[in-house]
N, CA, C and O of each residue as an XYZ file, in Angstrom:
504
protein
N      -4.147     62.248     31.252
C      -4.880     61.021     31.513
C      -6.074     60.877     30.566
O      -6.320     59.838     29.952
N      -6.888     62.143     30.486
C      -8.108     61.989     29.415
C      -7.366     61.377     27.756
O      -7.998     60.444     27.260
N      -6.533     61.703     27.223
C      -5.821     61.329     26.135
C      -5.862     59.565     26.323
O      -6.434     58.793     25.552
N      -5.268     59.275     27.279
C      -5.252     57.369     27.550
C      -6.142     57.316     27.432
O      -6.150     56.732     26.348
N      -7.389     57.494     27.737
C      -8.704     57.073     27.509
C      -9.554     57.159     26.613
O     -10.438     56.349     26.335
N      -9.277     58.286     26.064
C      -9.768     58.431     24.650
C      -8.725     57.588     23.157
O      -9.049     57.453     21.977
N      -7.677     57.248     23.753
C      -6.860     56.080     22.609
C      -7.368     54.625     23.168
O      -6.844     53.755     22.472
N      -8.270     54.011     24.261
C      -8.658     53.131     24.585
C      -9.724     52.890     24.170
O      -9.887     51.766     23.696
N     -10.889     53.867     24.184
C     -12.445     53.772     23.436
C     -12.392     52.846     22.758
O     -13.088     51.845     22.927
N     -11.636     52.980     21.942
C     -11.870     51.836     20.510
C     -11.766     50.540     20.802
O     -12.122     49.679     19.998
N     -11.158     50.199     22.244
C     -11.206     49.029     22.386
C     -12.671     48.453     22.717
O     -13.269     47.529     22.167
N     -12.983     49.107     23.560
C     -14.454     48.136     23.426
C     -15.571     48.318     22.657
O     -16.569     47.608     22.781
N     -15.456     49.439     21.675
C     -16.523     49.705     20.929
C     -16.346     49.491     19.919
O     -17.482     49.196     19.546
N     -15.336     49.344     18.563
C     -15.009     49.183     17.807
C     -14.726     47.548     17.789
O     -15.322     46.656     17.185
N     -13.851     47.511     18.475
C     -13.207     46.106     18.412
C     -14.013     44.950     18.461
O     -14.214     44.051     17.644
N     -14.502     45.210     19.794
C     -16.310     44.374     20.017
C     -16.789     44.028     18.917
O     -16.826     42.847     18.571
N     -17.375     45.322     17.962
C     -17.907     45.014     16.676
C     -17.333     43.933     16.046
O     -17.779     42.789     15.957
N     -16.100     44.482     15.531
C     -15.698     43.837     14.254
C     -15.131     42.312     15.045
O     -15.251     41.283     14.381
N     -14.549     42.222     16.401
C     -14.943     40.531     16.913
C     -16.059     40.137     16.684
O     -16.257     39.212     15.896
N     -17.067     40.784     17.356
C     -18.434     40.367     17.144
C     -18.522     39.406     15.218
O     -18.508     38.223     14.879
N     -18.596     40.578     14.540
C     -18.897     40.135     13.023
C     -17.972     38.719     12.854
O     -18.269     37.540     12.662
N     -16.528     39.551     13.048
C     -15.858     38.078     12.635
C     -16.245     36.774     13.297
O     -15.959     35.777     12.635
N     -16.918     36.540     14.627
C     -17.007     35.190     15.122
C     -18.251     34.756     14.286
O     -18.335     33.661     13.730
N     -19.346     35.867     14.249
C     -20.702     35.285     13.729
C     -20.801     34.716     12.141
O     -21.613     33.934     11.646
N     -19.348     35.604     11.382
C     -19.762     34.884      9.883
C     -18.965     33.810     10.415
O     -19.459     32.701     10.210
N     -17.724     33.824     11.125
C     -16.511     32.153     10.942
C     -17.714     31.351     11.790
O     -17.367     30.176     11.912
N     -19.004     31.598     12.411
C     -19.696     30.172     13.056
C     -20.979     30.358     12.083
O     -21.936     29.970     12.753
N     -21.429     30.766     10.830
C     -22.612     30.620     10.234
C     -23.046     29.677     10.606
O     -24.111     29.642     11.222
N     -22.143     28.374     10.258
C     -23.438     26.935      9.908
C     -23.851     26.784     10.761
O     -25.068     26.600     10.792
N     -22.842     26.770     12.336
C     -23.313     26.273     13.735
C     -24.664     27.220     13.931
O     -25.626     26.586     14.365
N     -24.883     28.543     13.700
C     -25.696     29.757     14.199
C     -27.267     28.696     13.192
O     -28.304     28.182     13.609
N     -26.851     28.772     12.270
C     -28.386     28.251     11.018
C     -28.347     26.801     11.757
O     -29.450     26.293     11.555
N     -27.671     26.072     12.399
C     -28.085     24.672     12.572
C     -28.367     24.561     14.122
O     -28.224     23.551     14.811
N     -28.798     25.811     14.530
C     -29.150     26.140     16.103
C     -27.817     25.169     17.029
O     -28.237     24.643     18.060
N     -26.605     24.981     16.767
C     -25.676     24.616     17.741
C     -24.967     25.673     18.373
O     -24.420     25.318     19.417
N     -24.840     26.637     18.117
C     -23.932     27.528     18.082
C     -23.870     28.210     19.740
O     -24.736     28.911     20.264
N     -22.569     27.755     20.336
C     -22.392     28.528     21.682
C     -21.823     29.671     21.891
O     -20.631     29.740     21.592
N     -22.433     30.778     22.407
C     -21.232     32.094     22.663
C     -20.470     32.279     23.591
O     -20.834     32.657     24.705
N     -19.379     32.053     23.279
C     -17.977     32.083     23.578
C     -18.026     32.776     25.475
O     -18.630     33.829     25.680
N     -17.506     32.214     26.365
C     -17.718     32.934     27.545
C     -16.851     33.798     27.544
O     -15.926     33.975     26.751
N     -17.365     34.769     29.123
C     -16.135     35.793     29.007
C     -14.843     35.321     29.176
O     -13.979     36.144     28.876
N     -14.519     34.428     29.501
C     -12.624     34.364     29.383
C     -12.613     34.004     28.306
O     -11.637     34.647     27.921
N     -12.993     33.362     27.307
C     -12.906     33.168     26.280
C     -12.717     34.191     25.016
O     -11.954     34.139     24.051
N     -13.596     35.028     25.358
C     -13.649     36.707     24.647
C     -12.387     37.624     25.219
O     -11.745     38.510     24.654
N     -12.277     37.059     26.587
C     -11.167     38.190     26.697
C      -9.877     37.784     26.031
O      -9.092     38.611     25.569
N      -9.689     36.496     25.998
C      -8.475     35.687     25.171
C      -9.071     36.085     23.856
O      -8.417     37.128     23.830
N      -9.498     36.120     23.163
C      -9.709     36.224     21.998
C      -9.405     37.648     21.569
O      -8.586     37.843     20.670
N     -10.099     38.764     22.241
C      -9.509     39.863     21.865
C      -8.008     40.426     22.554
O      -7.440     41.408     22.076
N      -7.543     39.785     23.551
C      -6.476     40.078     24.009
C      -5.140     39.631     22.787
O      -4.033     40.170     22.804
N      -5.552     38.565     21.801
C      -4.951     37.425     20.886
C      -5.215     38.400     19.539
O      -4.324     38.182     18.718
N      -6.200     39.434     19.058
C      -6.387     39.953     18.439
C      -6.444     41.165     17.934
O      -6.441     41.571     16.772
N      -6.502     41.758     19.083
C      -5.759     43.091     19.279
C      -4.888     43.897     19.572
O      -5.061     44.304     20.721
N      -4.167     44.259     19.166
C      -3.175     44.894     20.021
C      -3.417     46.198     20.390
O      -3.926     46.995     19.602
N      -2.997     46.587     21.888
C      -2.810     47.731     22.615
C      -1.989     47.840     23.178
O      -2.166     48.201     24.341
N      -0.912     47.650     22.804
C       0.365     47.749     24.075
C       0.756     49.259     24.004
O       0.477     50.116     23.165
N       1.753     49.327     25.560
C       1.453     50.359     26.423
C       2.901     50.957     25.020
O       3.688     50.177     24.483
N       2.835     52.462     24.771
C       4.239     52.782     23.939
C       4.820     53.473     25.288
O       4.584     54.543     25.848
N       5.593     52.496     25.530
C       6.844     52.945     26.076
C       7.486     54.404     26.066
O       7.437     55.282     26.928
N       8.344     54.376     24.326
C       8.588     55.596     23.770
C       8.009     56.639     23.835
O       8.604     57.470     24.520
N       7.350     56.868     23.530
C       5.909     57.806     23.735
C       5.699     58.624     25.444
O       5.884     59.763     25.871
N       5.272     57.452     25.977
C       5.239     57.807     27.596
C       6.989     58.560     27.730
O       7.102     59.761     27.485
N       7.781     58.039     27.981
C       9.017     58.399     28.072
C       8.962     60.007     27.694
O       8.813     60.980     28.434
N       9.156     59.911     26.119
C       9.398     61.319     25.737
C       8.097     62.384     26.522
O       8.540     63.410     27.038
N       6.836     62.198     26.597
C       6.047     62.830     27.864
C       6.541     63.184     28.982
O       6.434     64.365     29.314
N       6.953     62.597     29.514
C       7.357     62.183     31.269
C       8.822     63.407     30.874
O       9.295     64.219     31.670
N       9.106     63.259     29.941
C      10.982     63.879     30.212
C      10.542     65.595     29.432
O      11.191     66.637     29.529
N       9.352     65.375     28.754
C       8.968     66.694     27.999
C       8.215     67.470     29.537
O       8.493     68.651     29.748
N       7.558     66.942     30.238
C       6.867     67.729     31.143
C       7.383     67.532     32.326
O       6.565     67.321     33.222
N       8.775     67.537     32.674
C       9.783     67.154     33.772
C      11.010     67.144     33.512
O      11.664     66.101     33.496
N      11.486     68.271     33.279
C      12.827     68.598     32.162
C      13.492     68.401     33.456
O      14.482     67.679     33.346
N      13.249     68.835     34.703
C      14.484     68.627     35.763
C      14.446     67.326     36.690
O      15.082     67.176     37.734
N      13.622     66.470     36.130
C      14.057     64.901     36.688
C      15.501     64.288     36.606
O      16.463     64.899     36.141
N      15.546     62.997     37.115
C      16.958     62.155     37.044
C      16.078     61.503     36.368
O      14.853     61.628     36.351
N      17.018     60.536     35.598
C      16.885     59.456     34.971
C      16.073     58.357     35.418
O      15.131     57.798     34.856
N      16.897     58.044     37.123
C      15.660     57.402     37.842
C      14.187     57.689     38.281
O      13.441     56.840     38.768
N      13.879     58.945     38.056
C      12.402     59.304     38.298
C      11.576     58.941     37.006
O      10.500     58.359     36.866
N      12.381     59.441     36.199
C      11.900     59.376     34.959
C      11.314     57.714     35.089
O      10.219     57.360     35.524
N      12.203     57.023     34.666
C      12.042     55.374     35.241
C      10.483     54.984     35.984
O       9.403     54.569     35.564
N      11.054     55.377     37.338
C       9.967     55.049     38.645
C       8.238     55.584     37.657
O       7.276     54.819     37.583
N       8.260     56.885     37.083
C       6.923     56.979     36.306
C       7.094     56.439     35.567
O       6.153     55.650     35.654
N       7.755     56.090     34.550
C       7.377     55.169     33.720
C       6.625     53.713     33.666
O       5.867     53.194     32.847
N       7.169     53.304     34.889
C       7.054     51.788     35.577
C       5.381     52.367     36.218
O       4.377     51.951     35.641
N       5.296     52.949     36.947
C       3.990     53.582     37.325
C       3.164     54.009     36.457
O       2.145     53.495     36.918
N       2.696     54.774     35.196
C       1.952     54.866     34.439
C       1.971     53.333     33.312
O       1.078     53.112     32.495
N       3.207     52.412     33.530
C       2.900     51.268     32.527
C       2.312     50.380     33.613
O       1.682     49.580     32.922
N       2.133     50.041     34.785
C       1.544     49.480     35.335
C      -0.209     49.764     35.681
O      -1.173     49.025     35.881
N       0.015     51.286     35.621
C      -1.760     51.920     35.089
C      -2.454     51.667     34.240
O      -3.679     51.579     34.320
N      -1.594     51.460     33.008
C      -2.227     51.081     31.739
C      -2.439     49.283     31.777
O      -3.446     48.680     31.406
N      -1.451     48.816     32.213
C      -1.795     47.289     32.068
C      -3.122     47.689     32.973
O      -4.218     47.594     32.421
N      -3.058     48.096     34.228
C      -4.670     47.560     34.715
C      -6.018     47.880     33.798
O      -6.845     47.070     33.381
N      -5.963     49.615     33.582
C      -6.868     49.781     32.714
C      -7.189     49.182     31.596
O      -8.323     49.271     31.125
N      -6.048     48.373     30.936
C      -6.425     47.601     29.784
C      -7.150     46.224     30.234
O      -7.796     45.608     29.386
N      -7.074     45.848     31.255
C      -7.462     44.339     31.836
C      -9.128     45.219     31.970
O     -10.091     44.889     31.277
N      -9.153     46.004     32.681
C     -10.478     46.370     32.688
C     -11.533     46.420     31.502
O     -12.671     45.999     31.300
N     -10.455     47.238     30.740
C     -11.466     47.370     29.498
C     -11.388     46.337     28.576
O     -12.198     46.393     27.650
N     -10.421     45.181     28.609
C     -10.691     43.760     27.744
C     -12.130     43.146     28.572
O     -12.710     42.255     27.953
N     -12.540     43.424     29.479
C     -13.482     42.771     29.815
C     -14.721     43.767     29.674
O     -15.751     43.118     29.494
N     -14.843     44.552     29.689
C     -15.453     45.737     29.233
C     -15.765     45.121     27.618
O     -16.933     44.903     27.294
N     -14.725     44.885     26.728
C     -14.996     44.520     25.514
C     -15.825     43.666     25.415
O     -16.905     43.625     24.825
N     -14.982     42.580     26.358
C     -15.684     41.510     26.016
C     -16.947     41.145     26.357
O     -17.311     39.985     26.164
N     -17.761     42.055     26.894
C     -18.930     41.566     27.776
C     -20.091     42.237     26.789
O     -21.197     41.706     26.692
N     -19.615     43.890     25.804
C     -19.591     44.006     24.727
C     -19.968     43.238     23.841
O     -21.100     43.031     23.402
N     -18.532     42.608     23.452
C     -18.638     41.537     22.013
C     -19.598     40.132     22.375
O     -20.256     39.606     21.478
N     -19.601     39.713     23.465
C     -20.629     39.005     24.045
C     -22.171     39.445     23.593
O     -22.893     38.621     23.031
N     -22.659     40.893     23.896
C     -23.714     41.359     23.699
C     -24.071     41.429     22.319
O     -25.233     41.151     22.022
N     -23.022     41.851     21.165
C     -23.527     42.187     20.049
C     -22.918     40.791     19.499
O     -22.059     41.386     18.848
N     -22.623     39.327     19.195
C     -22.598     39.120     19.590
C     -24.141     37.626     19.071
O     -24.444     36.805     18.205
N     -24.681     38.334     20.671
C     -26.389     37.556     21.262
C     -27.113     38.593     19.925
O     -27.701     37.760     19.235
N     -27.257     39.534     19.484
C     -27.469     40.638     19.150
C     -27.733     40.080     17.455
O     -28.791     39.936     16.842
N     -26.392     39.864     17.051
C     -26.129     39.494     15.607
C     -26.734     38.329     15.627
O     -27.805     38.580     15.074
N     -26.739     36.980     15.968
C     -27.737     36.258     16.161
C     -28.823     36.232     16.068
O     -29.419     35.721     15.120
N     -29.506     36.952     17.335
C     -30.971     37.057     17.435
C     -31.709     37.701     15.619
O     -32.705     37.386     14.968
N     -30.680     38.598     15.423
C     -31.357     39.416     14.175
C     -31.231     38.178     12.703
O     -31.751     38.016     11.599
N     -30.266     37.574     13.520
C     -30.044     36.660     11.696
C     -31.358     35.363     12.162
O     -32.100     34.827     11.339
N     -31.358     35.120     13.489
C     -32.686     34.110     13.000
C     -34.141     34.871     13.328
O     -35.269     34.416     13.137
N     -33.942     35.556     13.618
C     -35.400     36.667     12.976
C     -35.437     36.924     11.361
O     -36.399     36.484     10.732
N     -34.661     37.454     10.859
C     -34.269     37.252      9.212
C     -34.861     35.623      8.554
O     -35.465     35.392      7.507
N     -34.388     34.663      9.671
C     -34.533     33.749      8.936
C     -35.960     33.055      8.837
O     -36.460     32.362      7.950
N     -36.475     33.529     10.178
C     -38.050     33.028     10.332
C     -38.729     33.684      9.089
O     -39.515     33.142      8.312
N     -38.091     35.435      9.059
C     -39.176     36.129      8.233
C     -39.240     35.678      6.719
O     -40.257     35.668      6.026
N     -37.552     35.185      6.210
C     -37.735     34.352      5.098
C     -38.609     33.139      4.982
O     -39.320     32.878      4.012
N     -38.489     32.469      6.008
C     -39.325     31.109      5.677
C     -40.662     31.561      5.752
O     -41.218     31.167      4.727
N     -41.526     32.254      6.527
C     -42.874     32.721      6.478
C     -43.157     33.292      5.143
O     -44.278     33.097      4.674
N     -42.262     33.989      4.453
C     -42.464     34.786      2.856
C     -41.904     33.868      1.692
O     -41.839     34.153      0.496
N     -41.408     32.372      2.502
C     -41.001     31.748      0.525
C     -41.390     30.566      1.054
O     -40.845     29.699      0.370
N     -42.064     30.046      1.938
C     -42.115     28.487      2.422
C     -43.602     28.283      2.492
O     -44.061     27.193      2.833
């Protein structure tokens, strides 16, 4: 189980980021022309759900489940499978919002710092 979780990290810490960056350069003008809205959380979670991929490997789980249960049936094998892919869909719903509340933050974050940047330019050339 610690292994699933440590191949998930990256979803909200990494990913966050580089959503984060990508929304703030694709909305520059709106951000410099003070319009600029941040995206709510369903909005973020669609966005990184649309942009990331994490799907559950099947294959993977399988060969696990049959490597550490050499004397299962076929149908057990199955029944966990269906049971650890239904674990992972939840944990992933968790942690898309986890991300997104994240990429939300950095984000408010990248913002705040670019019109602080921008005050400090206009006070030093204006």
């Amino acid at each position: 189980m610690k292994t699933l979780q440590r191949e998930r990290k990256p979803l909200y810490v990494t990913d966050a980021k580089k959503c984060a960056l990508r929304i703030v350069r694709a909305s520059l003008n709106p951000i410099l022309a003070g319009t600029f809205q941040i995206p709510s959380l369903e909005e973020m979670i669609s966005i990184l759900e649309r942009d990331f991929d994490h799907a559950f490997d099947e294959f993977m789980a399988r060969r696990k489940i049959k490597k550490s249960h050499l004397s299962w049936s076929e149908k057990q094998i199955e029944d966990e499978l269906e049971r650890q892919k239904r674990h992972y869909e939840n944990e992933i719903l968790v942690n898309l919002r986890v991300a997104a509340l994240n990429t939300i933050e950095e984000i408010e974050n990248l913002v705040k710092s670019l019109n602080q940047a921008i005050k400090k330019w206009k006070i030093e050339n204006l």
